[in-house]
Phi, psi and omega in degrees: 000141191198119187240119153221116193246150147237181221199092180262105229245169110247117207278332181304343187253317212295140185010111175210040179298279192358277203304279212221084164283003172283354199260321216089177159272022176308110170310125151270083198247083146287066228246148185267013197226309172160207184251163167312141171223111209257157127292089143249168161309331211244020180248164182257357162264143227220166181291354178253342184310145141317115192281175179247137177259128154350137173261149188312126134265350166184177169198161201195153160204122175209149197074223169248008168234153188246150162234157205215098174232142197227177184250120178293153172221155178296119179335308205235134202216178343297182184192151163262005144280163185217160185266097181285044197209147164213147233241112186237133159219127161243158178229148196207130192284113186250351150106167180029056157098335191260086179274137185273127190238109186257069182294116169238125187253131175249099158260152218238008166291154202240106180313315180241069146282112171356293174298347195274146162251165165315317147337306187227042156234336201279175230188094204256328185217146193199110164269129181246143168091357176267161189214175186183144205222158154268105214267346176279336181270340215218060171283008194229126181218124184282093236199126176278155186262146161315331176235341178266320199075313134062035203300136159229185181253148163206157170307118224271011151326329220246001197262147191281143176226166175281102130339117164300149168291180165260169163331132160064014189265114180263061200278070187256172177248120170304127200283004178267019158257003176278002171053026162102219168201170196273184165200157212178108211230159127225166201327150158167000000 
């Protein structure tokens, strides 16, 4: 199992009882990998539903590339926000190993519409590029040595990663300190 998402905030929404009690304390979460699915009381989803995924709007392949695009939905549900975002990923084979991964987020709310506000159209924060691997499905990991660049196979335990920043932190990495990437495979 391997989630690779991106993440679309309005941080001006995101918990805001205080700021905007008409709101609630409710999360604003877009997320491209779908919505959460909690055993809590205040959900509406119990441990046997089927979870819900972004749903597919299209997909193309031609050549050496797939483009792949879906309508992000809000993480956490129930929720009284709705989603303006769409997820564009292409991917593209580029020959001696190298594949190209190419992310695009479009909101697609239309600023001068009556109903829209700056509130429920802007897009504020965006984690791109997050992931996440289950190490029981994915017990193998392709992972560059810090100074050689090197690819080895290693436990996947064991591989250098990014820190998330915290909320509202404007922390970035330059991408040529980054050694390349990582990958997460199994035997076969």
């Amino acid at each position: 199992d391997e989630v690779q998402q991106s993440v679309s905030v309005n941080l001006d929404l995101n918990y805001k009882k205080a700021t905007l009690p008409q709101y609630g304390n409710k999360a604003y979460f877009v997320h491209q990998a779908g919505a959460y699915q909690r055993d809590t009381a205040d959900s509406k989803l119990s441990p046997t539903d089927e979870p819900f995924y972004s749903p597919s709007l299209a997909h193309h392949c031609s050549g050496n590339s797939c483009m792949f695009a879906s309508w992000g939905t809000q993480a956490h549900v129930a929720t009284q926000f709705t989603s303006p975002i769409m997820y564009v990923n292409k991917y593209t084979n580029c020959g001696d190993g190298v594949i190209e991964h190419t992310q695009m987020i479009h909101n697609f709310a239309d600023p001068n519409d009556t109903l829209s506000t700056a509130l429920n159209v802007d897009q504020t924060y965006f984690n791109i590029g997050w992931g996440g691997v289950r190490s029981s499905s994915l017990p193998i990991a392709l992972d560059p040595h810090d100074q050689t660049n090197a690819l080895a196979y290693t436990n996947p335990d064991a591989v250098n990663y990014l820190e998330l920043c915290p909320w509202g932190v404007d922390k970035g990495t330059d991408l040529v300190d980054l050694n390349g990437y990582t990958t997460f495979v199994e035997e076969g």
